[in-house]
N, C-alpha and C positions, 0 to 999 in steps of 0.2 A: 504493500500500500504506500509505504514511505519513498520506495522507489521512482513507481508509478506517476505519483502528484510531482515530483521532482522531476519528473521526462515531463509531465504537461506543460510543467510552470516554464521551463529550460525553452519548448520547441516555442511557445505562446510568447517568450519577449523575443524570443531570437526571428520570428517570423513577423515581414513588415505588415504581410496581410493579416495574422491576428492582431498584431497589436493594436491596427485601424481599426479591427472589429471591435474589439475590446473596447478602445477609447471609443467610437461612435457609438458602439453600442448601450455605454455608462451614460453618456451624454444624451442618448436619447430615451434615455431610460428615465433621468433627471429632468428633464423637460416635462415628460408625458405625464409624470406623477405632479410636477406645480400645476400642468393643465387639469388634474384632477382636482384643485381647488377651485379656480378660476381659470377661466370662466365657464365650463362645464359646470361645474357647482357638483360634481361625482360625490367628493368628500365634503360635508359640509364643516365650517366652524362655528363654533357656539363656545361663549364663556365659560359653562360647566351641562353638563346634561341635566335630565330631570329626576328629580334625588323621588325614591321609594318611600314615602311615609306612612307612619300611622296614622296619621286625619290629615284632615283640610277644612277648609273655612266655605260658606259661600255670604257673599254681601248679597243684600238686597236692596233696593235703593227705590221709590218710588217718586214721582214729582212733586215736591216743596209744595206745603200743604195740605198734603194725603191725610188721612185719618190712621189714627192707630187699629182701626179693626180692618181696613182698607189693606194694611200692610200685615199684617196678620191673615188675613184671607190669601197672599200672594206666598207666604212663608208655610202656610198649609200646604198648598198646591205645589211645594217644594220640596215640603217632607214627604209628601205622598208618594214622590219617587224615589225617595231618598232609601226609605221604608223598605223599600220591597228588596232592594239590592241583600242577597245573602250575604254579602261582605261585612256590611254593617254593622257594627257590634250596639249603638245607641246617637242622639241627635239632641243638641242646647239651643234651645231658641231665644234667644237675645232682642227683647221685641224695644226698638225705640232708643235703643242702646248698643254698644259695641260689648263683643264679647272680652273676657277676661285674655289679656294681652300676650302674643305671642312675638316669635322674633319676626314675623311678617308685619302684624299688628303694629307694630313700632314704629314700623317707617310708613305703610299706608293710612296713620292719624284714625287708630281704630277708639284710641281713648276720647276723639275729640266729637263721637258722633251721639246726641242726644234732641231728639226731634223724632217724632213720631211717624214720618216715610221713611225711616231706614231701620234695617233691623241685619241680625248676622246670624246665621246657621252654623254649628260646629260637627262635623259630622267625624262620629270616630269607627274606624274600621276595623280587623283584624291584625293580628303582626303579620308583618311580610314577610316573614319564614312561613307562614301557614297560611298562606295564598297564592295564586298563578299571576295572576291579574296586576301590576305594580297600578301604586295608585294614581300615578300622573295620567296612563293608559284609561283609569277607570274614568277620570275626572273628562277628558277627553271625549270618553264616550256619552256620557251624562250631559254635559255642557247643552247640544244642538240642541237637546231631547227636553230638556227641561226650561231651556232658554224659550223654546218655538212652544211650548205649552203654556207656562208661567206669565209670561212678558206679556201677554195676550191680553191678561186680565183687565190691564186700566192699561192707557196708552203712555209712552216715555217709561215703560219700568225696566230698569237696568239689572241685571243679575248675573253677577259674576263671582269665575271660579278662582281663590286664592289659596297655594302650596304654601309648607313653608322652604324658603330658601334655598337652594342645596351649597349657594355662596352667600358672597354679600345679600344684604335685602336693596331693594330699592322698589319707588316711586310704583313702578312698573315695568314691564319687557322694554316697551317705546314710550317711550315722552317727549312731546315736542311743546317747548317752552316757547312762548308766545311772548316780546315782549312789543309794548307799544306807549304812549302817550292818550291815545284817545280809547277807553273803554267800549265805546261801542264798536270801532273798529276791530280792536281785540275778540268780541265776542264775534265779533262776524268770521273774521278771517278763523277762528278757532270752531267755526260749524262745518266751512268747506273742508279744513283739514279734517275735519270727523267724516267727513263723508267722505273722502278719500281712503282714508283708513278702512273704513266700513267694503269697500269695494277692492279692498288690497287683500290678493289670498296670503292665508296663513297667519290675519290679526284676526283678534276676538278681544269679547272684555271691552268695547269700545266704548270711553267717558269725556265729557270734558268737565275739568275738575272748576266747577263753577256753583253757582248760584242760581236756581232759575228764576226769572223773571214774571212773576204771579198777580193776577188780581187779587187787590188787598183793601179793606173799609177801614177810613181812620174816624176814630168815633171823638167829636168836638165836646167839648161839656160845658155848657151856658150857665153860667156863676152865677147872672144876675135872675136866671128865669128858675133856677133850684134854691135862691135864697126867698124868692116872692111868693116859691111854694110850700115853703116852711117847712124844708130839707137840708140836710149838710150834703159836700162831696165825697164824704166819706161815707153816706148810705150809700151814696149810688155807685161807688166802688166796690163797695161790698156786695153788693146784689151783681155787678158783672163778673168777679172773679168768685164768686160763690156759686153761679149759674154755668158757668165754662169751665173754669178749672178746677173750682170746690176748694173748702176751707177749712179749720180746725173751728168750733164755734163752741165748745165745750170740752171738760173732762169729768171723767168715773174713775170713783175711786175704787179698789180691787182689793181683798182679803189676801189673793194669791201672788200680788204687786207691790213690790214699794213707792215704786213712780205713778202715779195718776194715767190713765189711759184715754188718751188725746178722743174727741170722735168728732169724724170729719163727714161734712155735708157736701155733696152736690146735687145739679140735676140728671137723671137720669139719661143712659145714651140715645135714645129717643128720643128725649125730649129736648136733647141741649143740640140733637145733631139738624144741620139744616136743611130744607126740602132741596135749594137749588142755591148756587152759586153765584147768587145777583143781587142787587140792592133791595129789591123788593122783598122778599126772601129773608132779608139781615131788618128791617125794618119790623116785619110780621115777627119776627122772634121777639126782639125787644119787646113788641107794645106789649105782647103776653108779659111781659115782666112788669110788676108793679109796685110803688112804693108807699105807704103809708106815712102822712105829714105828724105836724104834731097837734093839728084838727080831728085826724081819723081819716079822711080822705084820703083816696087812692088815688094815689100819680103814675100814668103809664112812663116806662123809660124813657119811651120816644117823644115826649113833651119839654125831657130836659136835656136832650143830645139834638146834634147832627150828625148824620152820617154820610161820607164824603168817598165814595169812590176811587184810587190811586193805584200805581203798579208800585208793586217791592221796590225795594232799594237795596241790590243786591252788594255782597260783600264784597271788598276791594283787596284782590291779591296782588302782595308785591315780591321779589325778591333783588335783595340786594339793592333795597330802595328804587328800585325798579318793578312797576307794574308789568304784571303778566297774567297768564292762564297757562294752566297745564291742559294736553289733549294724551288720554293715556289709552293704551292700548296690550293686550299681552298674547305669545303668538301660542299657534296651535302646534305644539309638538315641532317648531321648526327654527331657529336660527334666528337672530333677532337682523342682522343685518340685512338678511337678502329682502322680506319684507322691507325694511327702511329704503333699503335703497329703488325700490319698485315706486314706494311711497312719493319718493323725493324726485322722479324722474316724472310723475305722473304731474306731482304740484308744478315743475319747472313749465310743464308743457301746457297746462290747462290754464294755470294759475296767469294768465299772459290778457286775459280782456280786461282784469281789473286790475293788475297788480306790474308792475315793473321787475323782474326777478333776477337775484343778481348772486351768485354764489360766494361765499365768505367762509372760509379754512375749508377742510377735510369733506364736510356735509351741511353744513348750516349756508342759511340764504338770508337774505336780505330782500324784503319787499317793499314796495313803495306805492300806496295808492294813486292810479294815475287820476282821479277825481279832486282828493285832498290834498295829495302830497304829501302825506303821514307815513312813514317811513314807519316799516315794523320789522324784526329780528324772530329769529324763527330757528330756537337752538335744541339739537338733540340732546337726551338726555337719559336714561335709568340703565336700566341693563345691558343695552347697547353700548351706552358710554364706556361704564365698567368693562365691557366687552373687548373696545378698541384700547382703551387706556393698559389695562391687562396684556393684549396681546402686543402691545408697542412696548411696553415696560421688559416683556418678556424677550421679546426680537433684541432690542436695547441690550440686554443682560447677556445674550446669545452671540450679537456682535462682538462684545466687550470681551467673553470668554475666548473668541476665536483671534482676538487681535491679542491676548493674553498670551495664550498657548502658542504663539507664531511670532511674539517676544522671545518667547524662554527658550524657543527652539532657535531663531535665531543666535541667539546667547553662548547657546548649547553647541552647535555644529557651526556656528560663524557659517554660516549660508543660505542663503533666500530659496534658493533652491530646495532643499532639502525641507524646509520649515512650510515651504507651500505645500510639495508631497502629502507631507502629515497633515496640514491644516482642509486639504481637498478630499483624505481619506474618512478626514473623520467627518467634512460636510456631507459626502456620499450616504449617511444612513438614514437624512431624510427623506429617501427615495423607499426605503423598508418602514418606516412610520408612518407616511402617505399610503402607501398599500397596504398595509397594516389594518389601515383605520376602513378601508377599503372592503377589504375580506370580512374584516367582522361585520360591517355593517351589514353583508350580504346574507351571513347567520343569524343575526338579531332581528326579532321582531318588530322594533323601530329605530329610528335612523343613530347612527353612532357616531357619532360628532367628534370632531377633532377640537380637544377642548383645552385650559389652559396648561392642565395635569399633561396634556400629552408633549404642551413645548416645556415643560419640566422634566420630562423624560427625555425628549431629542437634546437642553445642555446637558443633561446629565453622561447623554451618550459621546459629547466628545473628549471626556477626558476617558473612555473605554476605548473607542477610535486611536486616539492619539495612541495609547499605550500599546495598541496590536503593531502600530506603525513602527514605534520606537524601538522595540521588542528584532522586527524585523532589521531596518536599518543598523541597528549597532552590532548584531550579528554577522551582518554581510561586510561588515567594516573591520571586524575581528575575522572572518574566515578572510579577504583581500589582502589584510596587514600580515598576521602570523603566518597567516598559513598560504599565501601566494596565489590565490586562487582566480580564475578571470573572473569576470563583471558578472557574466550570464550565469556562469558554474555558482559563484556564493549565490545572488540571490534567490536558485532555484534553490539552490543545497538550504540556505535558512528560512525561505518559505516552509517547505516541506516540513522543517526540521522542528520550526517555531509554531508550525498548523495544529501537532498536538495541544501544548498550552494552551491557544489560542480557543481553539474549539474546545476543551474543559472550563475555561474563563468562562465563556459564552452562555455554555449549557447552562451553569449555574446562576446565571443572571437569568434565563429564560425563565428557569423552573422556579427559582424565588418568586417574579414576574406575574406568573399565574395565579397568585393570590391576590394580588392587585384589581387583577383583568377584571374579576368578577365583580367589583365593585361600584356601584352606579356614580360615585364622585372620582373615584381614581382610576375608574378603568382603562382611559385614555392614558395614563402615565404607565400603567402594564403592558398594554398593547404598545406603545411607544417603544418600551425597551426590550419586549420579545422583539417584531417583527424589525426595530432599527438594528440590535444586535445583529441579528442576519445579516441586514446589507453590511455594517462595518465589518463582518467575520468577511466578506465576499471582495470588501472593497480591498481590505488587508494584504488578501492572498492572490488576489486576479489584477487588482489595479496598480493599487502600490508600485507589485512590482516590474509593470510595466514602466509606468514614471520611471520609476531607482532606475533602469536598461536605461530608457534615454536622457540620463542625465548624467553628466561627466563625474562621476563620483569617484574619481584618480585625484583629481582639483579638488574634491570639497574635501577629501579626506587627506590630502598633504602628502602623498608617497604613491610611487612608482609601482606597475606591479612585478611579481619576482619573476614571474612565468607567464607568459603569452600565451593562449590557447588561442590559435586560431578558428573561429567559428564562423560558416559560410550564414551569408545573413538574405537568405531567398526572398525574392520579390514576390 
């Protein structure tokens, strides 16, 4: 066997037409595998995959104003599917309130939510050792099914599905940060990008994180016409928030109690709730309400109010002393980028009868109302951000190790030559960590992402690169020195000789590996260092030593050879 590999390696640099296969063939082997990122889209990237848990959240969200039994009848029609799923182990219904705070909850402002159109589902399920089904797959499949049943019920209701984290948290998948000077502008421009969104495969989850804009009665109270009727403003206070929202009016004292036990009045939900949505409607309620003077005469409400018709006044968000709106969106099982950039290509091209469109860094735009002239900013933001900053950080850190390692090798062998060798051998294994990510995805039941874990594992691979390389060269340079040997003769003789080591290094990085693989946050770092080992074991012994042959290695290593072997070198 030792033989053998030592005849291939030997006839493979001595032959100009292997070596050109060799070299083109690496070469195009490295190409085909970056066109599997881009722009093919074969292997996709994503930050981290989708982490396996034991529960998830869903929000419910109805339009600003809704009624508490309104949002309650929509969070039924949620459980009811929720319910049936055998997975399910039990379900918190959180009415009007956020549930008790998780690491999701934290950054989506689940503590800040108290109004009675929203409420939060906690839905907890089996451990995922003792299910098929992972639950990002399950959420996945629930989403359309209950979004297209549920959402139905009152129109504008929002329901969506919330994991926790399997990284950082953030905002959401996509966020496009809106900023501008004129508010109404902002909400305008932040509808069309919803509908965009809405029409872009692969988002779900589509919100814009606003205030909605509601008819609202603002109730005036006449001093002079409640003091002529021989009333204070504080009955008639008391009778509206005693009739809508109820009050403490009394306490009982308790045998079983040390504290007195408050008892609180309202009107019933019947009778406090209104027929219709109109002035007329809010008038008929009042007059039913009545006040008794200090005559004994009854005074209807509506003799000492007016009531004034008006839109909300919705709430003013800023960041960084800068007014905006967020437009949030989160993708269905797929890569936050390639939606964005669908996103962004769509706004460029449509976005052109109203807007001026003008590109500003990496993705963000710059519009400009061609009517007003109001100029708006238009910046990406959540998981994608984390996304690109991550894998530029990582690339960053990647470069720095390669210009590292090609220092010390310089240093090391005083030759450029030599120090490229090793620094191209050990770039070669992200042609094995591209296929890598490749092959598994073809096994896996959904898509297997090349994610930040796995450029953790391609640097980790060049300092295993480097050392097959070093391993090799210093050998060939001890068999040329001591022992006289020609160029061709050592590096087939320490290929062959060094393949052992190499391939036991190898194996035992594989098989550690394998524990990884399986992992729904690390698997990308497993697969990274199985399938890129391969390439560096391949690049070590096939390419390397193609390099080493045509490179004057008499020069870089300082001394003459003792023996000449003549070697016919066929075309």
């Amino acid at each position: 066997m030792f033989k053998k590999f030592e005849k291939l390696v030997l006839q493979g640099i001595q032959s100009a037409a292997q070596r050109k296969l060799i070299l083109f063939g690496t070469l195009a082997a490295f190409i085909l595998s970056i066109l599997m990122i881009a722009p093919t889209e074969i292997v996709k990237a994503k930050m981290l995959p989708g982490k396996n848990n034991d529960t998830f959240t869903i929000y419910v969200k109805l339009p600003t104003g809704s009624s508490i039994q309104q949002t309650q009848q929509v969070t039924q029609c949620v459980s009811s599917y929720i319910t049936n799923e055998k997975e399910v182990r039990d379900t918190e219904v959180f009415l009007g309130m956020g549930a008790p705070l998780d690491f999701a909850g934290l950054i989506k402002g689940s503590q800040f939510k108290n109004s009675e159109n929203v409420a939060e589902i906690v839905v907890n399920i089996t451990k995922k050792h003792d299910r098929e089904e992972p639950s990002y797959l399950m959420v996945q499949r629930l989403r359309p099914v209950i979004q297209g049943a549920c959402e139905k019920l009152y129109p504008n209701t929002h329901i969506s599905f919330v994991e926790p984290p399997a990284g950082p948290p953030t905002l959401s998948a996509i966020v496009a940060e809106i900023y501008g000077d004129n508010a109404q502008g902002i909400r305008k421009l932040a509808k069309r990008v919803e509908k965009v969104f809405q029409n872009t495969q692969g988002l779900v989850d589509i919100d814009i994180m606003e205030d909605d804009i509601y008819d609202t009665f603002e109730i005036i109270v006449h001093t002079t016409k409640i003091a002529k009727s021989g009333l204070t403003v504080k009955q008639l206070n008391n009778i509206l928030y005693l009739a809508f929202e109820g009050m403490d009016i009394s306490v009982k004292n308790s045998d079983k109690y040390s504290d007195q036990i408050p008892l609180f009045l309202r009107l019933s939900d019947s009778s406090r709730r209104f027929s219709k949505k109109d002035l007329d409607s809010v008038k008929a309620k009042l007059a039913s309400l009545k006040l008794m003077n200090n005559k004994g005469m009854m005074v209807p409400v509506t003799e000492l109010v007016a009531v004034i018709p008006k839109k909300s006044n919705p709430m003013i968000m800023s960041k960084d002393l800068h007014q905006m709106t967020n437009v949030l969106a989160e993708t269905d099982m797929v890569s936050q980028v390639y939606p964005l950039l669908d996103a962004r290509n769509t706004i460029i091209n449509s976005f052109t009868d109203e807007y001026k469109v003008e590109k500003t860094g990496l993705f963000d735009l710059r519009l400009t109302d061609k009517a007003t002239g109001k100029v708006y900013k238009l910046i990406w933001d959540g998981e994608m951000k984390v996304t690109m900053d991550t894998f530029r950080d990582l690339g960053g850190a990647f470069i720095a190790a390669l210009i590292l390692i090609f220092l010390l090798m310089v240093i090391y062998y005083k030759s450029y030559t030599l120090s490229g060798i090793i620094l191209l051998g050990s770039f070669l294994s992200i042609i094995g960590v591209i296929v890598g990510h490749w092959i598994m995805d073809i096994f896996t039941t959904d898509t297997f992402f090349l994610t930040a874990t796995s450029l953790i594992g391609f640097i980790a691979l060049i300092g295993i690169s480097s050392r097959n390389s070093l391993l090799l060269i210093d050998f060939t340079k001890s068999l040329m020195s001591e022992k006289g040997m020609h160029k061709a003769e050592a590096i087939a003789y320490a290929s062959a000789t060094r393949a052992k080591p190499i391939f036991l290094t190898a194996i035992a990085i594989m098989l550690a590996s394998t524990l990884l693989a399986k992992d729904a946050v690390f698997g990308g770092l497993g697969v990274a260092l199985i399938f890129g080992t391969v390439a560096a074991v391949v690049a070590s012994l096939i390419v390397v030593p193609v390099l080493l042959y045509m490179s004057d290695l008499e020069s870089h290593f300082h001394f003459h050879e003792k023996k000449a072997v003549s070697v016919e070198d066929p075309v």
